[in-house]
MARMILO-950400 format. One record per residue: residue number from 1; residue in three letters; x, y, z of N, C-alpha, C in turn. Coordinates in Angstrom, 3 decimals, decimal comma. Last residue first. Layout:
REM MARMILO-950400
NODE   seq   type       n.xx       n.yy       n.zz      ca.xx      ca.yy      ca.zz       c.xx       c.yy       c.zz
NODE   NUM    ALA          X          Y          Z          X          Y          Z          X          Y          Z
...
This chain:
REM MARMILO-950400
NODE   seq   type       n.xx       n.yy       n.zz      ca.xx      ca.yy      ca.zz       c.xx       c.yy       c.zz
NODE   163    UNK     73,592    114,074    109,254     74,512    112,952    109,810     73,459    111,939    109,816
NODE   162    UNK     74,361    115,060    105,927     73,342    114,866    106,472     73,860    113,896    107,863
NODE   161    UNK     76,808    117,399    104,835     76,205    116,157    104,700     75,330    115,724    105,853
NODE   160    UNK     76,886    120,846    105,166     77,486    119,499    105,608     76,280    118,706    105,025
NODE   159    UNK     77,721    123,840    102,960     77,103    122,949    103,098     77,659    121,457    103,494
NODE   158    UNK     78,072    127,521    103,153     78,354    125,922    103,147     77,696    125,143    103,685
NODE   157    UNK     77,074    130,104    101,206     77,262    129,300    102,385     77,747    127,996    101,971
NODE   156    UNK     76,328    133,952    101,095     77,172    132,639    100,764     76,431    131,723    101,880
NODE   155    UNK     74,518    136,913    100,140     74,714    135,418    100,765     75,783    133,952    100,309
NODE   154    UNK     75,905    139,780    100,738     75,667    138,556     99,815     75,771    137,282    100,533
NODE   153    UNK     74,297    143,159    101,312     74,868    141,562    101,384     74,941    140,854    100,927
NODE   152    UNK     72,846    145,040    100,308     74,211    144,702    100,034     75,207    143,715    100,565
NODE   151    UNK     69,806    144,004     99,792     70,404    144,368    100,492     71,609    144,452     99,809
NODE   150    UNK     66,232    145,233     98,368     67,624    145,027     97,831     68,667    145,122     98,719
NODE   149    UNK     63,444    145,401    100,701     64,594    146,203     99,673     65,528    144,867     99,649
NODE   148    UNK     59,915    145,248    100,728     61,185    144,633    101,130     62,546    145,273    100,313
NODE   147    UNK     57,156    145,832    100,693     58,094    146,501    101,123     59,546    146,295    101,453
NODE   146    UNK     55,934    144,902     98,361     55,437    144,314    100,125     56,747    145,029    101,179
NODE   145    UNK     57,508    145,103     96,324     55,723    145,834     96,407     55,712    146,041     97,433
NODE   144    UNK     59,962    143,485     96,675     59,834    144,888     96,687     58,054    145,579     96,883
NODE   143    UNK     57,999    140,971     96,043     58,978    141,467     97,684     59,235    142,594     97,850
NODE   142    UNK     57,265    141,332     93,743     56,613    141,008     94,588     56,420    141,754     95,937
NODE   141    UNK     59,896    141,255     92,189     59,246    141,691     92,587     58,022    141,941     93,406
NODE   140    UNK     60,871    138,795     93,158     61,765    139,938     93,626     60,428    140,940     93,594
NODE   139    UNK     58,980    137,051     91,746     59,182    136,981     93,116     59,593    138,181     93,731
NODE   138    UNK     60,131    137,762     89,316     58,454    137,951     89,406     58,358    138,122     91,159
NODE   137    UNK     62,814    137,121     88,966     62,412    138,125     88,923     60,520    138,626     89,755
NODE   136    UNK     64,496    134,580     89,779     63,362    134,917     90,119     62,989    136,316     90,289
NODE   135    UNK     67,357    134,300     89,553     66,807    134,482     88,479     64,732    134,530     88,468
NODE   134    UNK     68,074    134,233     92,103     68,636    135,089     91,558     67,447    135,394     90,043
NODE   133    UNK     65,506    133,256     94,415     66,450    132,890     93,136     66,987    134,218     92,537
NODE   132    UNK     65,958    135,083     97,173     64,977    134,774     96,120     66,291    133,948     95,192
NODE   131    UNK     65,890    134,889    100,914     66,552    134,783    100,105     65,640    134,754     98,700
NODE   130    UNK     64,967    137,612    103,781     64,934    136,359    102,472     65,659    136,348    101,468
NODE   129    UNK     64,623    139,125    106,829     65,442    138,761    105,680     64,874    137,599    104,698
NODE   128    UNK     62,956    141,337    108,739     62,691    140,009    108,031     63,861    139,752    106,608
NODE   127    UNK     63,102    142,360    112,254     63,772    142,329    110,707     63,307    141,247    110,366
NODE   126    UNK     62,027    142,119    114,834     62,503    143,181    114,232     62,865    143,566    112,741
NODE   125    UNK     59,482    140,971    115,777     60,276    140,828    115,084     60,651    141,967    114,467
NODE   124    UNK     57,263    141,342    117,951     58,176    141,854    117,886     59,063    141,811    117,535
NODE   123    UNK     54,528    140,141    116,874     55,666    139,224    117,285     56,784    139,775    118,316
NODE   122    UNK     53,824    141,513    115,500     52,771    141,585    116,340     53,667    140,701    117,291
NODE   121    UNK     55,104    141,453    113,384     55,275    142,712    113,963     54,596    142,635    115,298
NODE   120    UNK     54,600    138,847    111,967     55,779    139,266    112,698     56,015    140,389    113,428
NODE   119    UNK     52,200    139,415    111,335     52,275    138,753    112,612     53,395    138,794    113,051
NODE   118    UNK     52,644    141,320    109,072     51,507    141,966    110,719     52,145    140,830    111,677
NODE   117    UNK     53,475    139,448    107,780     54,787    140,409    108,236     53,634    141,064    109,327
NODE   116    UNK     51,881    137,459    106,976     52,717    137,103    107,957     53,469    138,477    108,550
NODE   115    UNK     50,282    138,906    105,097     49,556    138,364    106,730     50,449    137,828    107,444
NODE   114    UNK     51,908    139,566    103,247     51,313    140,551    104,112     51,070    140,289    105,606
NODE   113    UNK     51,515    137,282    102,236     52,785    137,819    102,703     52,338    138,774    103,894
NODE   112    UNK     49,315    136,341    101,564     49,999    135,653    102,477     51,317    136,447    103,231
NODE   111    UNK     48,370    138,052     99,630     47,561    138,072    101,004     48,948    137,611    102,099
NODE   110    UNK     50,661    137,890     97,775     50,574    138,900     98,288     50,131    139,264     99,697
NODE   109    UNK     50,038    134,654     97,224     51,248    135,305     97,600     50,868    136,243     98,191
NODE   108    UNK     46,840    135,380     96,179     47,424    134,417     97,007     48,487    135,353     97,946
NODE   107    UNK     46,459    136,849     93,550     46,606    137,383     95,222     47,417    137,025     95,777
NODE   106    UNK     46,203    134,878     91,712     45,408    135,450     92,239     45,827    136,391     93,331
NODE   105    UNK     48,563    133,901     90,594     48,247    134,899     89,709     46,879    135,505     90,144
NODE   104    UNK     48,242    130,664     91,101     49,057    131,551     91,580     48,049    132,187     90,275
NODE   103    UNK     46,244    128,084     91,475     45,745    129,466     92,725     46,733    130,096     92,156
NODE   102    UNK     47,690    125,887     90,336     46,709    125,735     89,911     45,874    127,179     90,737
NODE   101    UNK     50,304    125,722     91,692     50,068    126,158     90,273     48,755    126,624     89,976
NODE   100    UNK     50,054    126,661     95,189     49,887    125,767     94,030     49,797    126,135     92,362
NODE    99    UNK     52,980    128,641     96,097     51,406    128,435     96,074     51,397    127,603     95,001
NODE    98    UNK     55,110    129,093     98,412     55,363    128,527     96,939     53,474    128,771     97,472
NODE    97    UNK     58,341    130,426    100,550     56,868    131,160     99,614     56,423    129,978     98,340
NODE    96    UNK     60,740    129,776    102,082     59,372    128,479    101,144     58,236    129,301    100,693
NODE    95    UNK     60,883    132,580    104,572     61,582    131,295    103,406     60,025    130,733    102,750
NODE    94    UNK     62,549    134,372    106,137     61,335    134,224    105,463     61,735    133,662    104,138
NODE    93    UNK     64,026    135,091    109,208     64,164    134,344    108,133     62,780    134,033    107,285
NODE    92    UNK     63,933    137,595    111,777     63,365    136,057    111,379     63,872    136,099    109,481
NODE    91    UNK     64,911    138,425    115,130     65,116    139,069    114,130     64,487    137,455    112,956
NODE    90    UNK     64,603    139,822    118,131     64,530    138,712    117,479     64,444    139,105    115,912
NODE    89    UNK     67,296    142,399    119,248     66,482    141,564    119,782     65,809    140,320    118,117
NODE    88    UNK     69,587    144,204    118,120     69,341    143,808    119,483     68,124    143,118    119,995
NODE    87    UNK     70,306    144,330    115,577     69,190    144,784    115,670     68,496    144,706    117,294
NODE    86    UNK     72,809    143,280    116,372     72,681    144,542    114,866     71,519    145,255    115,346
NODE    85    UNK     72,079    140,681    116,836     72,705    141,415    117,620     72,928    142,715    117,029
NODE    84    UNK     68,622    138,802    116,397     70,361    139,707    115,461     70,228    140,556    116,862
NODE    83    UNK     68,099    136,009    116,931     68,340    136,829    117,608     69,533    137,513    116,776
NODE    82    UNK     65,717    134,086    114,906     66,886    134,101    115,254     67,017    135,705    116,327
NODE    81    UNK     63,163    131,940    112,967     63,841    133,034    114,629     65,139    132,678    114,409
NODE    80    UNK     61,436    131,335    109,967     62,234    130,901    111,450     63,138    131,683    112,355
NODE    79    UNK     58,389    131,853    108,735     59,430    132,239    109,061     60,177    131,172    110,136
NODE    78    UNK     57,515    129,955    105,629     57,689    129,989    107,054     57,996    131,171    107,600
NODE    77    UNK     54,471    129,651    103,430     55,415    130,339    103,825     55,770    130,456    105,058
NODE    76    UNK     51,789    128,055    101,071     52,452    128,435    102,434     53,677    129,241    102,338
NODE    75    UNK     48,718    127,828     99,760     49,898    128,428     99,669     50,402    127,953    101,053
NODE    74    UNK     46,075    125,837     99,973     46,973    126,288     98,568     48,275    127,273     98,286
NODE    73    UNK     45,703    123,092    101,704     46,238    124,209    101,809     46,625    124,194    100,170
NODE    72    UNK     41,994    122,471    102,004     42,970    122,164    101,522     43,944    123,250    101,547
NODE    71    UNK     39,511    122,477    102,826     39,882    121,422    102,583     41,080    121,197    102,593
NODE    70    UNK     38,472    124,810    100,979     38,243    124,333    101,023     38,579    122,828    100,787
NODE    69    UNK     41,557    126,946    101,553     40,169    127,027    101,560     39,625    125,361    100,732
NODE    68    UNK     44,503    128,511    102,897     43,508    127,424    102,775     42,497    127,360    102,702
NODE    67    UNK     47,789    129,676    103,813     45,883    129,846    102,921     45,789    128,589    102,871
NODE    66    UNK     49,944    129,232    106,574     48,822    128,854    105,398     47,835    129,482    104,717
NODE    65    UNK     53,259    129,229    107,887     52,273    129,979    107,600     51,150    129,169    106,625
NODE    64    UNK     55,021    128,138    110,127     54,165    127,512    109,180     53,554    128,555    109,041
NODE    63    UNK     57,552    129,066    112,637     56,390    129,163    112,370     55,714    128,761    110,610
NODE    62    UNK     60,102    128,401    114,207     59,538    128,772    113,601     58,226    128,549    113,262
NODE    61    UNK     61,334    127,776    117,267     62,500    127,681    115,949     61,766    127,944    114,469
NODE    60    UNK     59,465    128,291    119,378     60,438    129,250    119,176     61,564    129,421    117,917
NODE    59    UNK     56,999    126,264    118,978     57,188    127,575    117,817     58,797    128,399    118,279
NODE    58    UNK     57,557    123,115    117,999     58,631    123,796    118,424     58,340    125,649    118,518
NODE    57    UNK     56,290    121,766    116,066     56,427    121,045    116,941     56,934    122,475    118,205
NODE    56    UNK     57,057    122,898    113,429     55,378    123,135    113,778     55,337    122,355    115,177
NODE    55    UNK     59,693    122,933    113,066     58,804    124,112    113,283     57,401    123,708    113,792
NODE    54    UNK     59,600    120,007    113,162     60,707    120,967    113,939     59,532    122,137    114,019
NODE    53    UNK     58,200    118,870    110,745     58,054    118,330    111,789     58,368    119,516    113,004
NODE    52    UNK     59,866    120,784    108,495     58,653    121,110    109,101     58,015    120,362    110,753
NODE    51    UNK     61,980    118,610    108,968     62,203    120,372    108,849     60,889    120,755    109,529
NODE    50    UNK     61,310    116,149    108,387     61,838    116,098    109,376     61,499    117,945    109,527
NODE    49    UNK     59,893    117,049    105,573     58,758    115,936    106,440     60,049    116,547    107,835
NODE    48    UNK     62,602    117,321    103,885     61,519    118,925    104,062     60,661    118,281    105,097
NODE    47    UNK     63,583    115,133    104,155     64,457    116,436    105,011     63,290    117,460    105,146
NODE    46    UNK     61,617    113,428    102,984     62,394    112,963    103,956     63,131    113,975    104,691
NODE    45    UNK     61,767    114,359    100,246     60,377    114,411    100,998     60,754    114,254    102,977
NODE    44    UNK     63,346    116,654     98,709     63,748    115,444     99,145     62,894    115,151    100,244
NODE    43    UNK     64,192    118,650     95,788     62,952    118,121     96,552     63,527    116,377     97,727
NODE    42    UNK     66,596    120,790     95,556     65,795    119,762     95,252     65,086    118,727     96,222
NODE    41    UNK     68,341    123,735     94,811     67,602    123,226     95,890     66,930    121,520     94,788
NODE    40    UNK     69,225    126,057     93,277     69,775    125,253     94,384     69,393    124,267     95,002
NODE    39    UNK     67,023    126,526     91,632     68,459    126,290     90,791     69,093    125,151     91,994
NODE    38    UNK     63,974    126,012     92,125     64,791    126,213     92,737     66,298    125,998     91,766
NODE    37    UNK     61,535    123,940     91,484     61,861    125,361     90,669     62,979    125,878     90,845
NODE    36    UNK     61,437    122,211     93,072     62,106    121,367     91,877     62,106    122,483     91,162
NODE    35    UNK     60,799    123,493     95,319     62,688    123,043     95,604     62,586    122,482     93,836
NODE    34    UNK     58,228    123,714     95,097     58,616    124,879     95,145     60,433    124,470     94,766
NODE    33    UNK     56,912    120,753     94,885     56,952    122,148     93,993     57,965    122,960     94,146
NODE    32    UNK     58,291    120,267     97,924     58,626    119,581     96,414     58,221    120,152     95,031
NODE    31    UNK     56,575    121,964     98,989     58,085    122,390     99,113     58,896    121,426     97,984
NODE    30    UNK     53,590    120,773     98,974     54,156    121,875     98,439     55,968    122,531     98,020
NODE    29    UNK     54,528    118,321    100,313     54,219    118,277     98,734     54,219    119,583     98,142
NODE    28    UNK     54,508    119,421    102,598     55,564    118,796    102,188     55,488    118,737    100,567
NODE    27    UNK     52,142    120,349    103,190     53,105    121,121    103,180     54,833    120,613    102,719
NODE    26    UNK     50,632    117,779    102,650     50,143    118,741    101,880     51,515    120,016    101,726
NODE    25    UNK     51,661    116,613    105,107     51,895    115,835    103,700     51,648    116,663    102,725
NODE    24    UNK     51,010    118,636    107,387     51,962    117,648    107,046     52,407    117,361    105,366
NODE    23    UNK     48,650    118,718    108,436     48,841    119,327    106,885     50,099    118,825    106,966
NODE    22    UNK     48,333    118,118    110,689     47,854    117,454    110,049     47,997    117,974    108,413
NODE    21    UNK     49,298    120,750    112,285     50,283    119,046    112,176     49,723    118,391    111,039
NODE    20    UNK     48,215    123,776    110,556     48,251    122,334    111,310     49,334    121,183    110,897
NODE    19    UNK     49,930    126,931    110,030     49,663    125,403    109,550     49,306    124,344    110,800
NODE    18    UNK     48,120    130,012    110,416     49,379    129,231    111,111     48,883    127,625    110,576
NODE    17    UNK     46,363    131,589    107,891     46,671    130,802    109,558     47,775    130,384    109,549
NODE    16    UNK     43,931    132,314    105,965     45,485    132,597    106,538     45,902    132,247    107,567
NODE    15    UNK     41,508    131,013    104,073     41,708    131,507    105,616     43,574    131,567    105,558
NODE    14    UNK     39,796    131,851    101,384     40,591    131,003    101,780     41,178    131,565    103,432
NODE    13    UNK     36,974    132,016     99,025     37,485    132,488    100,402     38,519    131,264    101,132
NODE    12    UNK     36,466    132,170     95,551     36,786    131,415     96,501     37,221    132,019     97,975
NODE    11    UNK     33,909    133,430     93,373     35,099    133,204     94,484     34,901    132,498     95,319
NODE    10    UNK     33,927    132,499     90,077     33,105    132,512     91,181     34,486    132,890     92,122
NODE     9    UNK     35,074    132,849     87,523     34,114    133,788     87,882     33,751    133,618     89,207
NODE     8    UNK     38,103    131,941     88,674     37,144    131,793     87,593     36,029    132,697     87,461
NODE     7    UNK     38,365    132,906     91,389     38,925    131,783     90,844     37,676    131,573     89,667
NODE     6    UNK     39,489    135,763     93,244     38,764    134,866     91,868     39,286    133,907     91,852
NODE     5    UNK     39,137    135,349     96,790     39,920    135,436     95,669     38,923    135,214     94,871
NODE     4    UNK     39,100    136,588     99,655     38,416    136,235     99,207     39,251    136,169     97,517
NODE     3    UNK     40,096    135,541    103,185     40,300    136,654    102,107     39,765    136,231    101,126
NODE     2    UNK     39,855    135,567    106,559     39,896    135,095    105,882     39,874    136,116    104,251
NODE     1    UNK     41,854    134,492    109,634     41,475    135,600    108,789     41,090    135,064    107,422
């Protein structure tokens, strides 16, 4: 699919797809943007390269989302599967929203989002959960536009060392 943005006066048309193997290094370099914004998180080329490897190898454990236009990916976003028992069938995780510095404040995000939650529906995903920085307002909002609410859950968790 493809969507058309400003970029300066001229536009640019970028396609929404599912990521190639061969974006690899591009989707990795994105998640090192995105983890060095992160309070929690930090960039470690070696876990995000193995992670993605998984999804884009694998689709039942998740899916790569992309824009991309010429050449090159300028946003991504995953989901990954799970089965809620709440919701009695597949239920997904919506993670790594980052777009390049140099594309945000066009769309981007928005197209992208959008274009994944049709595919999750087209999926038969029942629920989409995400996590935001607490202190990522701009994001939150966003998520609310695209229809997402405020839950009363709170996420905790723990964390093992790498074996």
């Amino acid at each position: 699919m493809g969507a058309e943005f400003c970029e300066g006066v001229s536009r640019v048309t970028l396609e929404l797809g599912i990521a190639a193997r061969q974006e690899l290094p591009q989707l990795v370099a994105l998640l090192g943007i995105l983890f060095s914004q992160e309070a929690e998180f930090t960039p470690d080329d070696a876990k995000q390269t193995r992670a993605l490897e998984k999804m884009l190898s694998d689709a039942s454990v998740g899916t790569v989302f992309v824009a991309r236009g010429e050449g090159r990916v300028a946003a991504m976003a995953s989901l990954l599967y799970t089965i809620s028992t709440a919701e009695g069938g597949t239920a997904a995780l919506f993670e790594d929203l980052v777009v390049l510095p140099g594309h945000r404040g066009r769309g981007i995000a928005s197209s992208l989002v959008e274009f994944i939650i049709r595919h999750a529906r087209k999926q038969g995903v029942l629920r989409l959960t995400l996590l935001t920085d607490a202190r990522n307002e701009r994001a939150q909002a966003l998520y609310r536009k695209l229809g997402f609410t405020d839950s009363s859950m709170k996420p905790m968790r723990q964390r093992f060392s790498s074996a």
